[in-house]
Backbone bond lengths (Angstrom), bond angles and torsions (degrees), N, CA, C in turn:
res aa  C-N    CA-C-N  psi(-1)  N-CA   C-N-CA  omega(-1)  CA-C   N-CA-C  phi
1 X - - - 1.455 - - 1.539 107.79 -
2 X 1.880 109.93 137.89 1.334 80.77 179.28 1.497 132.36 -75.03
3 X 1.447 134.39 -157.69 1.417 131.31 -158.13 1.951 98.22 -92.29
4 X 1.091 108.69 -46.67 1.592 126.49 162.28 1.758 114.92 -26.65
5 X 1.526 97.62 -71.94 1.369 108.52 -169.54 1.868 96.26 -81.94
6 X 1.242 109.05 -38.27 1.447 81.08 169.82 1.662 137.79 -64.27
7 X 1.582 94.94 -28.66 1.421 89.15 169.40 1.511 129.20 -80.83
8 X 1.460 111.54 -9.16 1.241 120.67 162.54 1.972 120.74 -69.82
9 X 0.912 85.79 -53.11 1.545 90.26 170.73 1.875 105.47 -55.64
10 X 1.064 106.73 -51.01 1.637 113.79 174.35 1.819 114.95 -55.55
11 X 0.951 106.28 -39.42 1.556 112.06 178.11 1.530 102.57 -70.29
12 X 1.478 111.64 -77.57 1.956 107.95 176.71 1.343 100.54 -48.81
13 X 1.458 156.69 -51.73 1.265 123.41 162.52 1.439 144.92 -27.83
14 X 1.566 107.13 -54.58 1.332 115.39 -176.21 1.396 104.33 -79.57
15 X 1.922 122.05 -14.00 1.575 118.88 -179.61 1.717 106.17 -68.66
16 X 1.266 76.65 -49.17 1.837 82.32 -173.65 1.793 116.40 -66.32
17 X 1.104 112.66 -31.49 1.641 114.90 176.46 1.689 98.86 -85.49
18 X 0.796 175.14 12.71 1.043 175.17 -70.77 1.898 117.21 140.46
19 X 1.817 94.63 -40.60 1.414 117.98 -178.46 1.673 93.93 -75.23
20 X 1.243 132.72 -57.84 1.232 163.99 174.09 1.441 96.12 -44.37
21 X 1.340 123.26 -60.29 1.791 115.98 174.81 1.363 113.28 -50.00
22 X 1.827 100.02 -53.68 1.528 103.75 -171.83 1.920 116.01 -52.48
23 X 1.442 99.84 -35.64 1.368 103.13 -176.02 1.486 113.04 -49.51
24 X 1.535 110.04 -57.57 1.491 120.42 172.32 0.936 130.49 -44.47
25 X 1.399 117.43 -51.39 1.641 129.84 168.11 1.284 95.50 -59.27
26 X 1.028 149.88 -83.11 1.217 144.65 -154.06 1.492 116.31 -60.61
27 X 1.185 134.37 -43.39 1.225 151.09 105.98 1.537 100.15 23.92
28 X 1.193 112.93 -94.76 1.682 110.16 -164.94 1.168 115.56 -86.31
29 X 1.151 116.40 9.59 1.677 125.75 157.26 1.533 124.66 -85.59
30 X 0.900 110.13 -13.76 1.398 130.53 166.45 1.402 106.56 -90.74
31 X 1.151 140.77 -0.93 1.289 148.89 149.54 1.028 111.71 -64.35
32 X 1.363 110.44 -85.66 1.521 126.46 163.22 1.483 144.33 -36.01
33 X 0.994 121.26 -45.53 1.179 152.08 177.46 1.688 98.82 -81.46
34 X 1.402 115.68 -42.94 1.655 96.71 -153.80 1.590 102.09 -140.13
35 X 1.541 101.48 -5.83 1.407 108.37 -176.56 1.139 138.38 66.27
36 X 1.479 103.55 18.17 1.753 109.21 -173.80 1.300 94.86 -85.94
37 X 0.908 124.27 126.24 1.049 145.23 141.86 2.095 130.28 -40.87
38 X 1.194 95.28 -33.65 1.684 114.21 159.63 1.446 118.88 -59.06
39 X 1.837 122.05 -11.61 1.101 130.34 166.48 1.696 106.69 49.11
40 X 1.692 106.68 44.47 1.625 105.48 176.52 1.477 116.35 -66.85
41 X 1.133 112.91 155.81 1.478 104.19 164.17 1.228 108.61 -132.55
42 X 1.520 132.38 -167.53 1.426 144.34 -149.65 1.511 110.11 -173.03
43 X 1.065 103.56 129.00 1.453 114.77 -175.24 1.654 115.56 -152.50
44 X 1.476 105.95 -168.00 1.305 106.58 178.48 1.320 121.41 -145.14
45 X 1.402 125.88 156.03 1.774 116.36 178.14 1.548 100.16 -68.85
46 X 1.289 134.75 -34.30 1.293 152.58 167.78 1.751 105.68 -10.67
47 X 1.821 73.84 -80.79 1.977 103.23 -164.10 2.107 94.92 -52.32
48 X 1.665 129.65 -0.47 1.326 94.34 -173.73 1.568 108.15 -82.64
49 X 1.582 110.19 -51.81 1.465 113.16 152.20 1.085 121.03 -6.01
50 X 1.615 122.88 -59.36 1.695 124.32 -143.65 1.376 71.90 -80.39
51 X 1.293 129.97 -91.00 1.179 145.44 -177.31 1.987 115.68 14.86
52 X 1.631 84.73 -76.28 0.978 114.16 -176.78 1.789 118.48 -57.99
53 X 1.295 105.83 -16.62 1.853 117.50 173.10 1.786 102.81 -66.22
54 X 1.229 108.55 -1.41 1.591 109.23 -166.19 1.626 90.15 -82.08
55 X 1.139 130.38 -12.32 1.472 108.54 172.88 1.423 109.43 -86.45
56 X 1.265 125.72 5.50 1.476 118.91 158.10 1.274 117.59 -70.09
57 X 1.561 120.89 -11.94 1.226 110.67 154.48 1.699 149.19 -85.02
58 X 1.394 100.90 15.28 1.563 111.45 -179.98 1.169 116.56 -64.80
59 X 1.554 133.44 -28.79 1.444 130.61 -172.52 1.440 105.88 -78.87
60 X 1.860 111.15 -41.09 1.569 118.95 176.39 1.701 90.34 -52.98
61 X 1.085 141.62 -84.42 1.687 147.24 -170.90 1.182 106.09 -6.41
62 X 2.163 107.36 -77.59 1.247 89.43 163.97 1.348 146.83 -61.22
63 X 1.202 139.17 -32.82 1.131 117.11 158.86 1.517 136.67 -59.43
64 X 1.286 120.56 -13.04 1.667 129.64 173.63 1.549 117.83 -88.19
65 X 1.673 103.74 -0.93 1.432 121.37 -159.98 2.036 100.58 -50.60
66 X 1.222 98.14 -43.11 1.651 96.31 -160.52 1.906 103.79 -93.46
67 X 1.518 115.65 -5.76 1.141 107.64 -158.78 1.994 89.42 -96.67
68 X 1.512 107.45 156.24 1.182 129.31 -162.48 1.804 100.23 -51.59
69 X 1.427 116.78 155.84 1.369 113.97 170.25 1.315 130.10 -75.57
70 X 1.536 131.33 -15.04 1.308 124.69 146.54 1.972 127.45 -37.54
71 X 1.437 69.57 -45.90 2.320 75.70 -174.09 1.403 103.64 -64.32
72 X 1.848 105.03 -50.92 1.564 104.27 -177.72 1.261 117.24 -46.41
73 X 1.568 113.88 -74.01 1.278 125.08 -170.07 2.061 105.26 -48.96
74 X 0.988 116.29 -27.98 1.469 115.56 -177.46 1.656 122.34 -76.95
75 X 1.258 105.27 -46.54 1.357 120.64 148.85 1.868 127.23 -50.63
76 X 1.263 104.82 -41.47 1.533 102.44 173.97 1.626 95.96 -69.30
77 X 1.222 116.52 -54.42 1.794 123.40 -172.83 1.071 89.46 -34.42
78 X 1.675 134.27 -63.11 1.176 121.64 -136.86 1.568 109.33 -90.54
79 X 1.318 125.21 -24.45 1.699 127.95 152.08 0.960 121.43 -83.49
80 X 1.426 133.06 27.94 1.549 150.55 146.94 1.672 96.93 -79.54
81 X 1.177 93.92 -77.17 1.863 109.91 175.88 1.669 104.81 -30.77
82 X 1.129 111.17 -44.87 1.665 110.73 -169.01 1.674 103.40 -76.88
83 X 1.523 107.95 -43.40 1.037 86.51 -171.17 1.477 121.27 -84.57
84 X 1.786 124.98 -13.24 1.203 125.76 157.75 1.486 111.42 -40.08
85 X 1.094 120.33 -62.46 1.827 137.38 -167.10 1.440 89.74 -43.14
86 X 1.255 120.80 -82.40 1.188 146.11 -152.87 1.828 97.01 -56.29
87 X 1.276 124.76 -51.32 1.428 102.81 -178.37 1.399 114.61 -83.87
88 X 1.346 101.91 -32.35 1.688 105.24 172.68 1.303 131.27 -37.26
89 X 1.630 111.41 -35.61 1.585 150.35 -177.11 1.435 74.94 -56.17
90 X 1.139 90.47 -78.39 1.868 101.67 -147.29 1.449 107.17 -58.85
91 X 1.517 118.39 -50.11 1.305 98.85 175.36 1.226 144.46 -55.01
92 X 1.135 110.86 -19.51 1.809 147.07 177.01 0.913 118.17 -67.69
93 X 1.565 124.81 -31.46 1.479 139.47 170.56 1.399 100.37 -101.06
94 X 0.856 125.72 32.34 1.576 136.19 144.80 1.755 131.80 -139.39
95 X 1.254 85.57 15.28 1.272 102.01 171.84 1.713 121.50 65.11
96 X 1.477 100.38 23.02 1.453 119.04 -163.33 1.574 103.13 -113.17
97 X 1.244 137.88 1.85 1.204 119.53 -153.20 1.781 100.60 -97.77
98 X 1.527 117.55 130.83 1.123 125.63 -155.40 1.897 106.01 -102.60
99 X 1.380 101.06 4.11 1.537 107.39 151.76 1.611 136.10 -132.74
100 X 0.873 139.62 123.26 1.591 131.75 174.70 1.767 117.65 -122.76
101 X 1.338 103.93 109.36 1.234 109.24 165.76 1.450 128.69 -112.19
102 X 1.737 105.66 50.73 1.533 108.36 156.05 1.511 132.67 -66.11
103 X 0.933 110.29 1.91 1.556 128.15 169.70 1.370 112.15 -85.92
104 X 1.134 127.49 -39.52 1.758 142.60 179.43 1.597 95.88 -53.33
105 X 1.078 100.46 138.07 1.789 118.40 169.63 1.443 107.44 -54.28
106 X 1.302 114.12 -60.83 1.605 130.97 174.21 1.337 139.25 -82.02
107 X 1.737 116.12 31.77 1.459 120.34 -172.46 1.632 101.04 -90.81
108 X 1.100 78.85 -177.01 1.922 103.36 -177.95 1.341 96.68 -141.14
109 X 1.176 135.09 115.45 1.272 143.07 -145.92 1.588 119.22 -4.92
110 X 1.124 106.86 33.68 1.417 112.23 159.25 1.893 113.38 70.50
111 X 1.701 85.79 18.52 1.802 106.19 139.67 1.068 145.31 -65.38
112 X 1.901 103.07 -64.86 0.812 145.27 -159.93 1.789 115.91 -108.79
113 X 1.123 136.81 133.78 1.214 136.88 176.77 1.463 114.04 -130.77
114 X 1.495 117.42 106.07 1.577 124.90 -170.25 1.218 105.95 -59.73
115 X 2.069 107.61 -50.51 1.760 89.22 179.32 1.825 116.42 -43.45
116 X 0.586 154.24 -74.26 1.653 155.65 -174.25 1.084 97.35 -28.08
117 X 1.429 148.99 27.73 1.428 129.92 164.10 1.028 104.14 -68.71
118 X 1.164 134.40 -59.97 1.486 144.90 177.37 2.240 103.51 -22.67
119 X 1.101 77.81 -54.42 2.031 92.55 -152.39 2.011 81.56 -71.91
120 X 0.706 101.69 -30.42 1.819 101.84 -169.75 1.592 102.90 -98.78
121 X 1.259 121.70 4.51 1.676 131.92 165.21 1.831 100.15 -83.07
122 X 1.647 92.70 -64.36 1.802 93.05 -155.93 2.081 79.89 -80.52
123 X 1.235 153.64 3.08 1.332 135.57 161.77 1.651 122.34 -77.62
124 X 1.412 84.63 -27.24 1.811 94.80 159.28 1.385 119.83 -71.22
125 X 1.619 124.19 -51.20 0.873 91.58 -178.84 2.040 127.67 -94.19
126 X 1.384 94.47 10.40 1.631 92.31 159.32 0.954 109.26 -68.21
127 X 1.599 141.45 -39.06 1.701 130.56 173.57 0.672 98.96 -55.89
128 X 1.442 155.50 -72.29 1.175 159.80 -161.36 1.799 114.09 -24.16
129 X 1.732 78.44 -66.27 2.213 99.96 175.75 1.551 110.08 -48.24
130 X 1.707 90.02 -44.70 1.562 85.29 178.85 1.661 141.05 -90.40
131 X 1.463 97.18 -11.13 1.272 131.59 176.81 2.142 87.49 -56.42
132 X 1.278 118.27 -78.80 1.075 137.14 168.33 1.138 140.95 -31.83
133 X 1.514 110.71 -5.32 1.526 112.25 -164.68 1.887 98.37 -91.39
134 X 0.986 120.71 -21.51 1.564 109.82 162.35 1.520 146.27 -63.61
């Protein structure tokens, strides 16, 4: 397949699974957090894009392919993190940005949220699984 259409097909993949995470997460936070029981969630046309930049990570994959899953998964966290920051920035200065966690103990201008390393470790490496399945 060529490199084009594969990464296109790879991008609307990782947009749509990614859109689909957010639902869940968000989803059972509204449990928690608010107790509905209706398990709503909230999202954005935004987050499919962001999402979907996760096929810029297939070349990192292969090369991390053989090294242990701590480094992987830590390394994806950490260009997850960049790329949250980085669009968040921008969306924010347009008055578009469809999350803010200046309220969070642990933001970075209220892009970014460190607690979630964890959730943006094991989300890396599901791109990863799925990045891979070809």
């Amino acid at each position: 397949m060529p490199m084009k259409k594969n990464f296109m097909n790879n991008f609307i993949l990782c947009g749509f699974c990614g859109w689909c995470m957010e639902c869940f997460w968000t989803g059972l936070n509204s449990i928690i957090k608010h107790k509905d029981k209706s398990l709503l969630c909230r999202t954005s046309v935004w987050m499919f894009p962001i999402y979907g930049l996760a096929a810029c990570l297939t070349p990192i994959c292969r090369k991390l392919e053989r090294r242990n899953a701590l480094l992987r998964g830590g390394v994806y966290a950490l260009l997850i993190y960049l790329t949250e920051y980085i669009t968040g920035i921008i969306l924010k200065k347009h008055g578009a940005c469809p999350w803010d966690y200046s309220k969070a103990k642990l933001n970075i201008k209220g892009v970014i949220r460190l607690d979630y390393a964890p959730a943006w470790f094991l989300t890396g490496l599901f791109f990863e699984k799925l990045l891979k399945r070809i």
